[in-house]
C-alpha atoms as an extended CHARMM CRD file, in Angstrom:
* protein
*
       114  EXT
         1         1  UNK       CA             -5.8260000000        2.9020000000      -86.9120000000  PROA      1               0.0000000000
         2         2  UNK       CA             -2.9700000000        3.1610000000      -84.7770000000  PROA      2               0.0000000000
         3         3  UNK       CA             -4.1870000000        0.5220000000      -82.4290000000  PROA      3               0.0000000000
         4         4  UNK       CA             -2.8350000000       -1.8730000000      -84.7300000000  PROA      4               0.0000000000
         5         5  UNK       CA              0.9170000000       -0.8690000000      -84.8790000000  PROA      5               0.0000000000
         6         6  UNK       CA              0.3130000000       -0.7780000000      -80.9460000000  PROA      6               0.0000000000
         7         7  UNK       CA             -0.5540000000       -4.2500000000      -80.7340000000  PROA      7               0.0000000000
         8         8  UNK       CA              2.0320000000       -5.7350000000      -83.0630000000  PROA      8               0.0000000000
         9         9  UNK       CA              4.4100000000       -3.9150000000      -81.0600000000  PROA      9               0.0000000000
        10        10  UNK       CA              2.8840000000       -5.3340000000      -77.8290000000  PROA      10              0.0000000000
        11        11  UNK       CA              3.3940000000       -8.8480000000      -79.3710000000  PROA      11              0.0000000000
        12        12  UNK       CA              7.1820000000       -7.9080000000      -80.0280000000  PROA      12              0.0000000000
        13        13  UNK       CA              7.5600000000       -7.3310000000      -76.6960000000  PROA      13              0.0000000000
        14        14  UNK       CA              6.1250000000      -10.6570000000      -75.4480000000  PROA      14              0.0000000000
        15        15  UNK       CA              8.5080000000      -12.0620000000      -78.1000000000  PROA      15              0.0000000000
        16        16  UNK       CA             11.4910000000      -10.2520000000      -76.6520000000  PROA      16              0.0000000000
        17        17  UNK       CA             10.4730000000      -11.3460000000      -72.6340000000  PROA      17              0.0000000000
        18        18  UNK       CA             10.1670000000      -15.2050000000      -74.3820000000  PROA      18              0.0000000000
        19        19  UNK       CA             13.1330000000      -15.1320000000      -75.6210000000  PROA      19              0.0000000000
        20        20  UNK       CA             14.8210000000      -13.4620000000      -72.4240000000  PROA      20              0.0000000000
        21        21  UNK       CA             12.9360000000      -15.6240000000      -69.8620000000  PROA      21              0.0000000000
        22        22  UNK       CA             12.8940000000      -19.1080000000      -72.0840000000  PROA      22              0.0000000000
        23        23  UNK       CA              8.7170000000      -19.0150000000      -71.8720000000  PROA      23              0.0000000000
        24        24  UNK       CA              6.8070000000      -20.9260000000      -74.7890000000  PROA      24              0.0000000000
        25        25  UNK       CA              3.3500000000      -19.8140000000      -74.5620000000  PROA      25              0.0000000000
        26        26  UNK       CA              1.6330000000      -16.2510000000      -73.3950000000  PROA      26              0.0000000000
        27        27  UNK       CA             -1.7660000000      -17.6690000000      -71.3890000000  PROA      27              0.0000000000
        28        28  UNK       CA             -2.8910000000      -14.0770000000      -70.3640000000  PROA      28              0.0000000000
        29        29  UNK       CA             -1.2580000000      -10.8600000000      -70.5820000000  PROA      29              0.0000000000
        30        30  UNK       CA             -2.6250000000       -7.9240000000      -68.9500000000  PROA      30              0.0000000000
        31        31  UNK       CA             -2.4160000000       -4.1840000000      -70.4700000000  PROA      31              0.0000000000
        32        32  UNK       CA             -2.2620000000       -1.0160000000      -69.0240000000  PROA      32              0.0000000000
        33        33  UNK       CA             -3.7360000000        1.9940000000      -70.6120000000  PROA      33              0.0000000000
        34        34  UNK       CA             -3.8650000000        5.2020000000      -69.2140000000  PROA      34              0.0000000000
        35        35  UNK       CA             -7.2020000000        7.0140000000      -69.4620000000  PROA      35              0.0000000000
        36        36  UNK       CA             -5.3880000000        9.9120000000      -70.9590000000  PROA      36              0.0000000000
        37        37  UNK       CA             -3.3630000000        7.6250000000      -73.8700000000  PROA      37              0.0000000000
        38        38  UNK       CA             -5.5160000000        8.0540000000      -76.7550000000  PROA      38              0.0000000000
        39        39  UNK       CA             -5.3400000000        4.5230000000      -77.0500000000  PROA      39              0.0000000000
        40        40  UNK       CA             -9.0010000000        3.1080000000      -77.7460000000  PROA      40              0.0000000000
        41        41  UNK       CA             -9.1740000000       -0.2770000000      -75.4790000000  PROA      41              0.0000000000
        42        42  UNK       CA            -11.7930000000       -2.2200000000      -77.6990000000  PROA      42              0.0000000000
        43        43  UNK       CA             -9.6870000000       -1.7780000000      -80.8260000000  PROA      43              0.0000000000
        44        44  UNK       CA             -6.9120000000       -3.0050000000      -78.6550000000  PROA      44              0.0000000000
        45        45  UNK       CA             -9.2300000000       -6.2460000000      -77.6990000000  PROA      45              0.0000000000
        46        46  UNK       CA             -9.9340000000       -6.2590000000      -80.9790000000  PROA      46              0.0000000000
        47        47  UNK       CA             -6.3790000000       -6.5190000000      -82.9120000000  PROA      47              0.0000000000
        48        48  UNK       CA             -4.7740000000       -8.3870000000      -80.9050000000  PROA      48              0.0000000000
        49        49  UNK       CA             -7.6770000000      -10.8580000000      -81.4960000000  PROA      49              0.0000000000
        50        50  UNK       CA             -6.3250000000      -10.4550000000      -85.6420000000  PROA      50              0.0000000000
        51        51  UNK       CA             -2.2890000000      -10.1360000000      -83.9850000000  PROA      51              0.0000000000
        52        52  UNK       CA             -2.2920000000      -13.1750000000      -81.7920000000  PROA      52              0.0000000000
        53        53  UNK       CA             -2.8190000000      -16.0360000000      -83.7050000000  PROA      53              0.0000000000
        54        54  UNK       CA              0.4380000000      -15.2020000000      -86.1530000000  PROA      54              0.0000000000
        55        55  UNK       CA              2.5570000000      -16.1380000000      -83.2980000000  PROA      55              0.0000000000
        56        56  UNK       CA              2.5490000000      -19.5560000000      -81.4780000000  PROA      56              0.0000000000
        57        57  UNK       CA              3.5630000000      -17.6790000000      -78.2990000000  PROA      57              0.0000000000
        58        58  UNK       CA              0.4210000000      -15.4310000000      -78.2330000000  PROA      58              0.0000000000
        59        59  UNK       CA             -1.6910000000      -18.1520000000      -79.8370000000  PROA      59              0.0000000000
        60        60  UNK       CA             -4.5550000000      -18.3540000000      -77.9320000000  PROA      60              0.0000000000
        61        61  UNK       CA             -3.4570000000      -16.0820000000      -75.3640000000  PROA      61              0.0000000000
        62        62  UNK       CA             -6.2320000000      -13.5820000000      -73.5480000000  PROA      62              0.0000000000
        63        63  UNK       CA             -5.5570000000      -10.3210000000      -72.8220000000  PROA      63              0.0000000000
        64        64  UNK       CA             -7.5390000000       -8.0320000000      -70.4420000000  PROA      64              0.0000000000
        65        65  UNK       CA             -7.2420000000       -4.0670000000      -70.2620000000  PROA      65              0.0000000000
        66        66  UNK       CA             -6.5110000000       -2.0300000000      -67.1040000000  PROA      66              0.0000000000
        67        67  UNK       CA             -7.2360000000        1.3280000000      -66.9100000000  PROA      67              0.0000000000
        68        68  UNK       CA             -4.9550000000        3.5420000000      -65.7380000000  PROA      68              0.0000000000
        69        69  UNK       CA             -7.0520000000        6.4020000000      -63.9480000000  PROA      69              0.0000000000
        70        70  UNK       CA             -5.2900000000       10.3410000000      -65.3430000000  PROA      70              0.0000000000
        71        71  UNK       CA             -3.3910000000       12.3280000000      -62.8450000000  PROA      71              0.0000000000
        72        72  UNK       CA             -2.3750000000       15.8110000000      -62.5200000000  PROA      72              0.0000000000
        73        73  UNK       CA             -0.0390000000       18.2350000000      -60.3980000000  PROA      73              0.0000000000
        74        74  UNK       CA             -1.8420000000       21.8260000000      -60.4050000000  PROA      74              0.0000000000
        75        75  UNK       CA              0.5990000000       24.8850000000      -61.0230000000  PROA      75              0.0000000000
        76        76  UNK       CA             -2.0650000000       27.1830000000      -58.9700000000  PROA      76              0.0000000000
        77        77  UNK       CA             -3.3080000000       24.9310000000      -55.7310000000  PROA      77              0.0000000000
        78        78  UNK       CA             -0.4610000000       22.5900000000      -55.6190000000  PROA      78              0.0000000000
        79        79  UNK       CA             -2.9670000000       19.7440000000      -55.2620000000  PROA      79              0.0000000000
        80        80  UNK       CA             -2.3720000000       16.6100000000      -57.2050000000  PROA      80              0.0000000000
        81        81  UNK       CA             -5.6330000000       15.6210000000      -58.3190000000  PROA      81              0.0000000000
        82        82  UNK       CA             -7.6430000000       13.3990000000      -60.6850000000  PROA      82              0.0000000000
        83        83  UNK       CA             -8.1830000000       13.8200000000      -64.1760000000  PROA      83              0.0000000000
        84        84  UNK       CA            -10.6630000000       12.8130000000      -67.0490000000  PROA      84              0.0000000000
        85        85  UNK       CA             -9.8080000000       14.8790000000      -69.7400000000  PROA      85              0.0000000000
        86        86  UNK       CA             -6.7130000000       16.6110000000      -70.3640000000  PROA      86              0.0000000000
        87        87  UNK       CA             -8.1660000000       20.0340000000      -71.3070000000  PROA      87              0.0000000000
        88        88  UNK       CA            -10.4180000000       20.1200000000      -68.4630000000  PROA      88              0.0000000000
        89        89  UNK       CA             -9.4350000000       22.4790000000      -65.5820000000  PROA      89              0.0000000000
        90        90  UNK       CA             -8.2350000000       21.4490000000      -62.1100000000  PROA      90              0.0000000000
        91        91  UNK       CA            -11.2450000000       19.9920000000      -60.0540000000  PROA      91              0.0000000000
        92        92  UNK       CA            -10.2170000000       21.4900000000      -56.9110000000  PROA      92              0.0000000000
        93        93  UNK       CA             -9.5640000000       25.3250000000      -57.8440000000  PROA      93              0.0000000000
        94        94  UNK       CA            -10.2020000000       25.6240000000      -61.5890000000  PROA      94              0.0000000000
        95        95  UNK       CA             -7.1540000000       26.5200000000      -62.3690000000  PROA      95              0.0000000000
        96        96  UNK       CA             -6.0490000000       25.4850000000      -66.3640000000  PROA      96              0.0000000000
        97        97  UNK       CA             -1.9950000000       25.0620000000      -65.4400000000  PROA      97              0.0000000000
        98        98  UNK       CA             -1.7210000000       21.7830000000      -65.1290000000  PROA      98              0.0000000000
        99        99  UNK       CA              0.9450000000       19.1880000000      -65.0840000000  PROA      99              0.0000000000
       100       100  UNK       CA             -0.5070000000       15.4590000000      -66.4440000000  PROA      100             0.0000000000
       101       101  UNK       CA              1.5850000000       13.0210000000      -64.2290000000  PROA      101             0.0000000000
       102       102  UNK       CA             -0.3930000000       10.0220000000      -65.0280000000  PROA      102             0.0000000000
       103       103  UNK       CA             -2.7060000000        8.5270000000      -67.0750000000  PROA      103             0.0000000000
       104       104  UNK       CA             -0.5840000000        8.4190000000      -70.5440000000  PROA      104             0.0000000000
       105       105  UNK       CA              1.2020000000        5.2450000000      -70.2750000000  PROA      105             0.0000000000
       106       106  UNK       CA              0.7810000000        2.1590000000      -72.1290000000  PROA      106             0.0000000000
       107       107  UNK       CA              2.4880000000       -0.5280000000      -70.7390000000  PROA      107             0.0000000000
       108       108  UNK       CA              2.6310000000       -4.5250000000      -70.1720000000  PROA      108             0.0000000000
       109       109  UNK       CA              1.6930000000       -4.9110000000      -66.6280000000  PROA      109             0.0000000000
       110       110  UNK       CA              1.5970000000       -8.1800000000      -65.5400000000  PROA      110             0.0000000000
       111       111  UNK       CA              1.8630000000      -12.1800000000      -68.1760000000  PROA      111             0.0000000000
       112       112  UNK       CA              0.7020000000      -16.0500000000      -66.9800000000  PROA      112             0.0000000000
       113       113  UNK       CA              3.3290000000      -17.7860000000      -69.3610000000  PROA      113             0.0000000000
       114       114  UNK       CA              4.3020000000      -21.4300000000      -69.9940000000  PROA      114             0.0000000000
């Protein structure tokens, strides 16, 4: 499970902003995850549940999931439009040449430290 190596890296980063910012504790950290990632957000939930408690900083902490809705640019209307899937074909023409411009990213959006 991947989501695990994901995590522990998400905890590395909190560790790196501590250190940077001179925080002590991570209250609530809030994770984006594109629609399109791959990346399963109750297995998330779930390891850093197992991740968290190693680390006084994350001890405790909470962490909630935001979704990050996919995008696309379409090669054959021009539209940028919305997208579930990433083999699914434009929703406004049809059209299969399409450019994913959002919806991939995995990223630490927002932290309440102490």
């Amino acid at each position: 499970m991947h989501e695990m190596s994901l995590t522990e890296s998400v905890v590395r980063i909190l560790e790196g902003e501590a250190a940077r910012h001179g925080f002590s504790r991570v209250k609530l950290v809030r994770l984006e995850i594109g629609e399109l990632s791959h990346v399963d957000p109750e297995s998330i939930l779930f390891c850093f549940g197992a991740v968290a408690g190693r680390s006084p900083l994350t001890s405790g902490a909470e962490m909630k999931i935001v979704r990050a809705p996919g995008q696309a640019h379409c090669l054959d209307c021009g539209d940028t439009v919305p997208l579930a899937d990433r083999l699914a074909p434009c929703p406004r023409c049809g059209g299969a040449r399409l450019v994913i411009t959002g919806g991939e990213e995995m990223r630490v959006k927002e932290m309440e430290v102490e």
